[in-house]
N, CA, C and O of each residue as an XYZ file, in Angstrom:
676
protein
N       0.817     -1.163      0.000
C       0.000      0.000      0.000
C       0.879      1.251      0.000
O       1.749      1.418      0.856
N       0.560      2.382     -1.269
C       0.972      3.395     -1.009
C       0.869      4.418     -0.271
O      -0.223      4.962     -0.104
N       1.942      4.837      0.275
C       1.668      6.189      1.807
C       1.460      7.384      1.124
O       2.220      7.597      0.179
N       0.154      8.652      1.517
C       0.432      9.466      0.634
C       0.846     10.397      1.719
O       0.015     10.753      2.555
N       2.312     10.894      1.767
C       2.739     12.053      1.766
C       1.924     13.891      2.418
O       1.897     14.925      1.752
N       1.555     13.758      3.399
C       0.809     15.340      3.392
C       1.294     15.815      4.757
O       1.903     15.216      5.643
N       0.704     17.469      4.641
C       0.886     18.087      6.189
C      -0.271     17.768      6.973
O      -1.445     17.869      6.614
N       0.366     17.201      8.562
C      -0.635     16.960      9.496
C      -1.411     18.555      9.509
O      -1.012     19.526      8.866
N      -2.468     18.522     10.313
C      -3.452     19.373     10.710
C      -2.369     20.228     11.969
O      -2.036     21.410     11.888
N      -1.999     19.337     13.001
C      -0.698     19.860     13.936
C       0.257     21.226     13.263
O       0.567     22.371     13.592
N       0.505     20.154     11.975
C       2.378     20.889     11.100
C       1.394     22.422     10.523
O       1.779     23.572     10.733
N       0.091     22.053      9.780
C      -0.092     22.982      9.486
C      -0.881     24.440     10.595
O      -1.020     25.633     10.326
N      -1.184     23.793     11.618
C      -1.243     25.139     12.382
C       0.098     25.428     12.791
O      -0.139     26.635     12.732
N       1.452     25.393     13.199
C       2.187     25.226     13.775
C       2.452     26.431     12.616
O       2.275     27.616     12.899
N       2.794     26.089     11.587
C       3.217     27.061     10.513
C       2.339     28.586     10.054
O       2.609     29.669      9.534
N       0.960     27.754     10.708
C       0.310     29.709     10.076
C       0.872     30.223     11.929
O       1.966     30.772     11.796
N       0.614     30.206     12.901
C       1.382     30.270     14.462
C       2.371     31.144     14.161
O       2.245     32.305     14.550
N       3.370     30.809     13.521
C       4.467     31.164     13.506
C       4.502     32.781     11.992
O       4.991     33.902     11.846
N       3.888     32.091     11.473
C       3.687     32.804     10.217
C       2.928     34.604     10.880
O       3.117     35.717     10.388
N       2.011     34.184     12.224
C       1.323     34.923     12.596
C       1.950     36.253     13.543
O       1.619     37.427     13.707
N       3.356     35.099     14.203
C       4.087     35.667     15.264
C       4.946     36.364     14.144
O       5.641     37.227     14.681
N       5.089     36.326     13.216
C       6.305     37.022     12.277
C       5.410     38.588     11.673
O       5.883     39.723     11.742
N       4.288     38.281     11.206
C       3.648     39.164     10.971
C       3.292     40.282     11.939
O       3.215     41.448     11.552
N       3.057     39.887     13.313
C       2.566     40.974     14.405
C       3.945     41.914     14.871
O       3.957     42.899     15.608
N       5.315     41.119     14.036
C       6.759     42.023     14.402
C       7.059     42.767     13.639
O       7.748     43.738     13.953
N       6.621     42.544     12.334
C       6.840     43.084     10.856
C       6.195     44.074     11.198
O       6.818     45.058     11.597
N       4.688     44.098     11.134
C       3.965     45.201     10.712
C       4.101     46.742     11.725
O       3.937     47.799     11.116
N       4.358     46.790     13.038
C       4.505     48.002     13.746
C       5.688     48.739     12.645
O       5.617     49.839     12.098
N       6.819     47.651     12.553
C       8.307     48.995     11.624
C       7.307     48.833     10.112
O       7.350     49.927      9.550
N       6.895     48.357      9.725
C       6.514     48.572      8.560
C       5.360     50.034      8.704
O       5.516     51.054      8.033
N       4.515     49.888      9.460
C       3.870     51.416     10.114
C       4.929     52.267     10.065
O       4.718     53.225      9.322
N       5.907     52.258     10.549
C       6.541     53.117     10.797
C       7.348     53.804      9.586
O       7.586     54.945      9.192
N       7.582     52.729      9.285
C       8.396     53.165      7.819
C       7.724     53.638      6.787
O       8.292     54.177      5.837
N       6.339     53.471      6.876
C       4.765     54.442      6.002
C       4.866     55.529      6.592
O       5.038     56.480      5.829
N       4.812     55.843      8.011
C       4.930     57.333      8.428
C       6.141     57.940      8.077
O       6.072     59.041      7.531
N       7.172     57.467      8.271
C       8.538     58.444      7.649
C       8.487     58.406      5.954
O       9.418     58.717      5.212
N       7.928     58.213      5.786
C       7.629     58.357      4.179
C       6.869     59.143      3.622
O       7.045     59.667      2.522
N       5.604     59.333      4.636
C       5.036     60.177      4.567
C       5.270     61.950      5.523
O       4.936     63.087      5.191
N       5.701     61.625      6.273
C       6.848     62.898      6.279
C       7.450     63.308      5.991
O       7.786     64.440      6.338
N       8.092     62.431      4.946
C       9.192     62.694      3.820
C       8.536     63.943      2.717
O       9.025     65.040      2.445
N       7.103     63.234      2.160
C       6.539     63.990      1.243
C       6.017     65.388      1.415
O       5.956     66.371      0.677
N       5.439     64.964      3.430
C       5.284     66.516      4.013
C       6.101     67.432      3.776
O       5.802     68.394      3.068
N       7.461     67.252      4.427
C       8.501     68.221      4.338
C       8.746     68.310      2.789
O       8.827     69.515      2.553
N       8.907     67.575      1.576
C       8.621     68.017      0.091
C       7.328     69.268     -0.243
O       7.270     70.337     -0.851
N       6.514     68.513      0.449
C       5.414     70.305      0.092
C       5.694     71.288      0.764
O       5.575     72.343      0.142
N       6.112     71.401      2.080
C       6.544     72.734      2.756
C       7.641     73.096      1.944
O       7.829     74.288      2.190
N       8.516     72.692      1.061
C       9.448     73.108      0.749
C       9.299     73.401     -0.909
O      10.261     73.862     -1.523
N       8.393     73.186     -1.391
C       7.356     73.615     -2.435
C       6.839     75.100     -2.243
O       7.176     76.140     -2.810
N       6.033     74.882     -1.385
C       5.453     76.023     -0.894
C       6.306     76.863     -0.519
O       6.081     78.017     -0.884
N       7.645     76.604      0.376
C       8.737     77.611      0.576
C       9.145     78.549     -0.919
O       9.390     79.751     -1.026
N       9.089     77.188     -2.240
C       9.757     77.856     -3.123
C       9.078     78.872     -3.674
O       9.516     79.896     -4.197
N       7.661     78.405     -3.471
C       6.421     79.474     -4.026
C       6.543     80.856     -3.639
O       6.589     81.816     -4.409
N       6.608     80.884     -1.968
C       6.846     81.830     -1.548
C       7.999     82.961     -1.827
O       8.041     84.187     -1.936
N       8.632     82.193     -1.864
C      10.248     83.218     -2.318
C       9.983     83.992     -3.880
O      10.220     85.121     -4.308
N       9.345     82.701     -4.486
C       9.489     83.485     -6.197
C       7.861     84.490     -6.046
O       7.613     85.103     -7.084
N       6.837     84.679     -4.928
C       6.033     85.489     -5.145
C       6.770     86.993     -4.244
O       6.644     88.166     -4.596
N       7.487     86.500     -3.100
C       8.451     87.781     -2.478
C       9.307     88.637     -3.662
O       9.483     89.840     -3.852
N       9.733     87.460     -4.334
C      10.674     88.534     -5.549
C       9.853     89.391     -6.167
O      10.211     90.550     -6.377
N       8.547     88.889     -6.566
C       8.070     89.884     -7.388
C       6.940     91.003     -6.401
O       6.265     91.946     -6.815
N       7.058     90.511     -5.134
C       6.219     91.455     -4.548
C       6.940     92.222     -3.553
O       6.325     92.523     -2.529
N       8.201     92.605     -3.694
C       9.085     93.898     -2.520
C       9.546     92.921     -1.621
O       9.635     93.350     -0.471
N       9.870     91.738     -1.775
C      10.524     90.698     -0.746
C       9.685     90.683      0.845
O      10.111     90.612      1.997
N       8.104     90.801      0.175
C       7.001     90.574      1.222
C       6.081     88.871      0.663
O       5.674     88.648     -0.477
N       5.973     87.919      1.870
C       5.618     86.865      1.442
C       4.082     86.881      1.611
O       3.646     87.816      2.284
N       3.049     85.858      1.028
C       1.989     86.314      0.576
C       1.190     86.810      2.169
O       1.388     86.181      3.208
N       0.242     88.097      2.077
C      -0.274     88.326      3.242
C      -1.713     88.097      2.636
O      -2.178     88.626      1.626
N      -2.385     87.076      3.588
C      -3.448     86.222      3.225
C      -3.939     85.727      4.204
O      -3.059     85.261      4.928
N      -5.061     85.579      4.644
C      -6.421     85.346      6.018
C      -6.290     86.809      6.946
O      -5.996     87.965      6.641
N      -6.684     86.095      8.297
C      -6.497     86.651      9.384
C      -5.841     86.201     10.073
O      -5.277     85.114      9.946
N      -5.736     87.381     11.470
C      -4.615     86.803     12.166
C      -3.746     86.856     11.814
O      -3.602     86.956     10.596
N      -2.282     86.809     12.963
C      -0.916     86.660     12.986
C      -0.385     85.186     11.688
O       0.168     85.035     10.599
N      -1.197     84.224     13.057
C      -0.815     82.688     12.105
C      -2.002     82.414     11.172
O      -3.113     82.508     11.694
N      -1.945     82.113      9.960
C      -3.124     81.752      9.304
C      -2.817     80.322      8.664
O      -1.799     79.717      8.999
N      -3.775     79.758      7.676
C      -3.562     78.491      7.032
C      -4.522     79.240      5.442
O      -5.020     78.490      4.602
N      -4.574     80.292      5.372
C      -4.649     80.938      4.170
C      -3.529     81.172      2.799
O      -3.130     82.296      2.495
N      -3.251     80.327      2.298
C      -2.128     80.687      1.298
C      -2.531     80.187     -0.326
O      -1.984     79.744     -1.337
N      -3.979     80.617      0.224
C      -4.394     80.470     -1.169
C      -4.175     81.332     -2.964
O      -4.496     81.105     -4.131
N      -3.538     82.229     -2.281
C      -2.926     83.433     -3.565
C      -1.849     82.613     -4.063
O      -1.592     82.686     -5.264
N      -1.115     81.766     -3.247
C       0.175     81.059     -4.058
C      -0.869     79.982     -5.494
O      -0.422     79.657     -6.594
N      -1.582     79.825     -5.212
C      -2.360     78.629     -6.172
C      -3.408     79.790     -7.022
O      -3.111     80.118     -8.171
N      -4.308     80.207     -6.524
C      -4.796     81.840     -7.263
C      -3.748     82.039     -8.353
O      -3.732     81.434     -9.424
N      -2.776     83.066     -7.904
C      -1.461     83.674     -8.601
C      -0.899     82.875     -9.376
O       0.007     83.366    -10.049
N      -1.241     81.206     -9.603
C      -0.226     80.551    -10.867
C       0.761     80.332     -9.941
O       1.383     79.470    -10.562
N       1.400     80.480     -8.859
C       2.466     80.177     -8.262
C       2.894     78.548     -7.706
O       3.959     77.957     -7.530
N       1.470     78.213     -7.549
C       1.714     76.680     -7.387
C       0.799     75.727     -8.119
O      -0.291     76.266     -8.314
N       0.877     74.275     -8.678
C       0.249     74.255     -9.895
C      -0.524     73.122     -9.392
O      -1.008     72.446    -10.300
N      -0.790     72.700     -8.154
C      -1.633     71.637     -7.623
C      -1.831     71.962     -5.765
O      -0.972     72.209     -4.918
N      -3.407     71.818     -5.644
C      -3.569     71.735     -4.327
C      -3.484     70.648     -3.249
O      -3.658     70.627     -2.030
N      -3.224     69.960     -3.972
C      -2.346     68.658     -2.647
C      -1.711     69.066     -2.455
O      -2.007     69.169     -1.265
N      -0.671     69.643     -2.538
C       0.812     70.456     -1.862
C       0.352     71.030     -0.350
O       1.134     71.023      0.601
N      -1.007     71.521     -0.264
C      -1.277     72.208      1.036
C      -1.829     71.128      1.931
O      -2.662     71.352      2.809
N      -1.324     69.953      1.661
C      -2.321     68.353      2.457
C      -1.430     67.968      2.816
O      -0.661     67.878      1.859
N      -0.850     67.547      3.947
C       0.243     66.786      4.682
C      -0.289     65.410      4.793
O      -0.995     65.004      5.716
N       0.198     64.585      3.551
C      -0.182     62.699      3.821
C      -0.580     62.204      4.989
O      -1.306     61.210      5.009
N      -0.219     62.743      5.991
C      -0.448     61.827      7.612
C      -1.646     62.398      8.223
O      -2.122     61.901      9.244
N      -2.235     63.574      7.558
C      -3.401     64.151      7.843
C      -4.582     62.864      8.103
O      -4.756     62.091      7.160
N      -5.182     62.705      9.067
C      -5.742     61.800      8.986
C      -7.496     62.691      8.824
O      -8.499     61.976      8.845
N      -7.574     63.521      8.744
C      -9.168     63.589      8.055
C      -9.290     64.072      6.806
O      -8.232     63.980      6.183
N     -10.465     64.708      6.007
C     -10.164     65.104      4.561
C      -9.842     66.633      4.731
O     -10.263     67.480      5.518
N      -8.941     66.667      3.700
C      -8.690     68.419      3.658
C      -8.989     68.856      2.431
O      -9.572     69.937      2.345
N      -8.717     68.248      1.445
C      -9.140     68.527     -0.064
C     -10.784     68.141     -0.533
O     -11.141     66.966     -0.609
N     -11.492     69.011     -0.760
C     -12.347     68.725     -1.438
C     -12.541     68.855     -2.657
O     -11.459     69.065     -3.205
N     -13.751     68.829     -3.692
C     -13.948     68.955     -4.831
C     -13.840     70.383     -5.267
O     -13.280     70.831     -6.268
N     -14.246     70.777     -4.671
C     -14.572     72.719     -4.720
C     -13.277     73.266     -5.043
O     -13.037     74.132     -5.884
N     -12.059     72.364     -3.898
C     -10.549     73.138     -3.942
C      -9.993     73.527     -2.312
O      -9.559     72.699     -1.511
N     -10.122     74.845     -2.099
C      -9.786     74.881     -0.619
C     -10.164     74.536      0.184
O      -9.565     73.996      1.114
N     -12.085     74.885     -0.006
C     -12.875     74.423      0.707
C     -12.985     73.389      1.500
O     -13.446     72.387      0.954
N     -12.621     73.268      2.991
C     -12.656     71.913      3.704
C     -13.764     71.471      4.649
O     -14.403     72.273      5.329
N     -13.967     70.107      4.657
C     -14.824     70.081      5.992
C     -14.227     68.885      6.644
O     -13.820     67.849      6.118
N     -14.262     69.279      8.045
C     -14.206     68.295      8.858
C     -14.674     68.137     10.015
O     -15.194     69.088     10.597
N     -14.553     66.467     10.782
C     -15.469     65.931     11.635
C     -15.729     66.351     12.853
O     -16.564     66.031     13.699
N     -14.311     67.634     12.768
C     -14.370     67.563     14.176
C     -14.401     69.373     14.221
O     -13.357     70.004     14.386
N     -15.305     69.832     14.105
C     -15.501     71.445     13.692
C     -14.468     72.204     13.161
O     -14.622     73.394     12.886
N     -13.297     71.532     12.976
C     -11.907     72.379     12.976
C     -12.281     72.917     11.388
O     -12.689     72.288     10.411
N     -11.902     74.604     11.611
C     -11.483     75.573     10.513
C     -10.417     75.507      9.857
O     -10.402     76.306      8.921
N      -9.656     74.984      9.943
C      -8.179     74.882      9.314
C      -8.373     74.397      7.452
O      -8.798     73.335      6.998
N      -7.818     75.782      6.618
C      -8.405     75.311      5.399
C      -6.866     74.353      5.001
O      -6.943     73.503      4.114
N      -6.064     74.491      5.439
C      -5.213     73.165      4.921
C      -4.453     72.778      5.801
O      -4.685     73.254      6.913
N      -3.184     71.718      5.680
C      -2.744     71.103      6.473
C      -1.429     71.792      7.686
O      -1.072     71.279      8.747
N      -0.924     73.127      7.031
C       0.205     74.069      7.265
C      -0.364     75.055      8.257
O      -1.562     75.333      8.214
N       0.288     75.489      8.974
C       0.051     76.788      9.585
C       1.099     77.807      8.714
O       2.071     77.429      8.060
N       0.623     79.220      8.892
C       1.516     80.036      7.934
C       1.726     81.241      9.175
O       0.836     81.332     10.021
N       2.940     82.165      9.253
C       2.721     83.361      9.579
C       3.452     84.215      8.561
O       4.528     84.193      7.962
N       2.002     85.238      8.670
C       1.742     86.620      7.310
C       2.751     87.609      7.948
O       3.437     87.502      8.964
N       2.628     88.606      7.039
C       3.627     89.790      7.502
C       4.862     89.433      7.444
O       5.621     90.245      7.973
N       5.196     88.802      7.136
C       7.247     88.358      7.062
C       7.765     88.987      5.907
O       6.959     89.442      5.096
N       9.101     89.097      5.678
C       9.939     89.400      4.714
C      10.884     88.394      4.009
O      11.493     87.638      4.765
N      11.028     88.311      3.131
C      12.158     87.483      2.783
C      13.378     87.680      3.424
O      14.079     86.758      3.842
N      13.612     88.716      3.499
C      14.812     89.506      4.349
C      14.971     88.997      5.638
O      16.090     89.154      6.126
N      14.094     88.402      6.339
C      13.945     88.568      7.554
C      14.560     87.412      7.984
O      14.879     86.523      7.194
N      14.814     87.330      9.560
C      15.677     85.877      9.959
C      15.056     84.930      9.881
O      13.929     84.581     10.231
N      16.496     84.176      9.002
C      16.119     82.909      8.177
C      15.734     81.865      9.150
O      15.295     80.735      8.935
N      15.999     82.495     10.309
C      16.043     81.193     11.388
C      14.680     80.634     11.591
O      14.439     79.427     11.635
N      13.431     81.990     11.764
C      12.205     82.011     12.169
C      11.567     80.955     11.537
O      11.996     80.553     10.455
N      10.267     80.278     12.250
C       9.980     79.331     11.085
C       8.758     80.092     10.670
O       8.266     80.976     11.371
N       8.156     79.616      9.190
C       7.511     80.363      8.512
C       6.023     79.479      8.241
O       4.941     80.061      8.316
N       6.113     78.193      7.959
C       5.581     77.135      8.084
C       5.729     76.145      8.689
O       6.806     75.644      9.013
N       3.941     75.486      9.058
C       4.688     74.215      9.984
C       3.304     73.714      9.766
O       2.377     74.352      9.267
N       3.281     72.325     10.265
C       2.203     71.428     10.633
C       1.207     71.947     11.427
O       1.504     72.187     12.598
N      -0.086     72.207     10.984
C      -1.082     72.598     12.161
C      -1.586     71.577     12.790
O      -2.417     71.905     13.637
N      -1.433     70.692     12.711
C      -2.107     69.476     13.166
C      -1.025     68.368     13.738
O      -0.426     67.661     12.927
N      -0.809     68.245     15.043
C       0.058     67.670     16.023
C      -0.195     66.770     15.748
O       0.832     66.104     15.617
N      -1.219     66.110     15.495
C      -1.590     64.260     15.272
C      -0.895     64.069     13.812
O      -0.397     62.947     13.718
N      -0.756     64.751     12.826
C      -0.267     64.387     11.825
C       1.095     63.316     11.472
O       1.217     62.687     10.421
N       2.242     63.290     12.849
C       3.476     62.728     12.637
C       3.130     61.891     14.115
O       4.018     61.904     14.968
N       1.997     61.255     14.377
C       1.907     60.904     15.686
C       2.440     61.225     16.606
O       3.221     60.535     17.262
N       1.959     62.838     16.912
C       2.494     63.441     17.569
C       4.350     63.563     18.396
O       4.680     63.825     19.553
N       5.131     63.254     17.237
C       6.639     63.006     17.366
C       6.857     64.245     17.246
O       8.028     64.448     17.567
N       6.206     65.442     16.871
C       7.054     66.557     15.983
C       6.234     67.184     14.608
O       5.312     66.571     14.071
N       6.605     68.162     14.262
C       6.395     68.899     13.087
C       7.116     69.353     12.285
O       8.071     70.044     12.640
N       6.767     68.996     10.530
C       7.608     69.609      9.854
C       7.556     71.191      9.799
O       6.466     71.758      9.870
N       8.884     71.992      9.654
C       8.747     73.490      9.576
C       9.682     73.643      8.431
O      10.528     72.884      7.958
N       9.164     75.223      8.022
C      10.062     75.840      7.182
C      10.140     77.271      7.271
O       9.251     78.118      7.191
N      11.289     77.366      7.439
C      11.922     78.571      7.323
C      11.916     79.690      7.058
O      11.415     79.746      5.935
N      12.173     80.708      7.401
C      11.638     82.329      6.216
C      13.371     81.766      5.232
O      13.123     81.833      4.028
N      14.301     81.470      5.380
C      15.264     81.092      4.758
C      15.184     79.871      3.630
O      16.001     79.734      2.720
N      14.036     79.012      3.872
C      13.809     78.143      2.743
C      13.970     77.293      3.005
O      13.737     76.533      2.065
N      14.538     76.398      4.531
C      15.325     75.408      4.781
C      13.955     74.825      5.968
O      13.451     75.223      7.018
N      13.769     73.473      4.858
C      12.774     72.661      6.034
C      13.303     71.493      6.246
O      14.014     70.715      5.610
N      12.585     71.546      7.741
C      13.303     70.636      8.047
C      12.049     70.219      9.222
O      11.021     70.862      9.433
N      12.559     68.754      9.993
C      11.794     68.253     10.950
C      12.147     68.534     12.558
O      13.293     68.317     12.950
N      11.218     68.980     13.390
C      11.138     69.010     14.392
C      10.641     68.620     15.941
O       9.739     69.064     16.650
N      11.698     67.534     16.142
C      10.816     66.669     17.123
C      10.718     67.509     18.527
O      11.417     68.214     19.256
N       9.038     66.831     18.402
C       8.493     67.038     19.720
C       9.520     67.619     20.876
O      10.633     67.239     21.240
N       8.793     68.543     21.233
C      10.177     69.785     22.732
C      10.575     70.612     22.162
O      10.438     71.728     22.663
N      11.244     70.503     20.880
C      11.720     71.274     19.999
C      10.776     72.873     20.152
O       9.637     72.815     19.690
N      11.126     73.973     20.646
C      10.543     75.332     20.550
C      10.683     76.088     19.318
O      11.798     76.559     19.093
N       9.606     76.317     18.353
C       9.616     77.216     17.088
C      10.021     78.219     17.280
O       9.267     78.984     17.883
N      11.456     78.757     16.861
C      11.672     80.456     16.882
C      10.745     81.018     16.012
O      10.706     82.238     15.856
């Protein structure tokens, strides 16, 4: 009589078990390595938007766009208005976890009453001139990098990431 050859019922749980314990180690750095990726792209649009800004300062007296209310705004809708930037995802930080883009364009809604028409905070009134150190842009939304930090950028052009403690000049 021929023996046929197969996996016990035992061998084969034993193997998804293990298969299961490999997967629950993988996936947290694999999370993780989606969020730095997607901070990656954040700090790419702040630094978009940095460039926007500079080439609308040149042509406007080395004043960067003054737009909403308030000191800090999330108004920088003249850079996209003005031809200066050529897509509105640029103002959406990937890790944003509610919607910011709608069909309309700036127009946002979200779940949780928040006004914020995009993903950046901005402060108006600056100069190009002015110290490069200050930051000019940043993340309005603390949950965005699970709360590690925010990307900023510069009145100087230079973005960069800032973990959590870190104080915005």
């Amino acid at each position: 009589m021929k023996r046929c050859s197969a996996f016990t019922l035992i061998e084969l749980l034993v193997v998804i078990a293990i298969m299961s314990i490999m997967a629950s180690i993988l996936l947290p750095a694999l999370s993780k390595a989606r969020e730095k990726g997607k901070r990656t792209v954040c700090l790419s649009n702040l630094k978009q938007i940095g460039v926007s800004l500079h080439i609308y300062a040149q042509e406007y007296g080395e004043w960067f766009v003054d737009a909403g209310t308030g000191e800090n705004t999330d108004n920088l809708n003249p850079l996209y208005d003005y031809g200066y930037m050529e897509s509105l995802d640029i103002f959406e930080c990937p890790s944003t976890r509610h919607t910011v883009l709608d069909s309309t364009g700036l127009t946002r809604t979200y779940p949780t009453n928040d006004t914020n028409a995009m993903s950046y905070r901005y402060i108006k009134g600056m100069k190009e001139t002015g110290d490069a150190n200050i930051a000019l842009v940043w993340d309005s939304q603390p949950s965005n990098h699970q709360y590690d930090g925010v990307n900023c950028l510069y009145v100087g052009n230079d973005a960069r990431w800032c973990p959590r403690g870190d104080t915005l000049k």
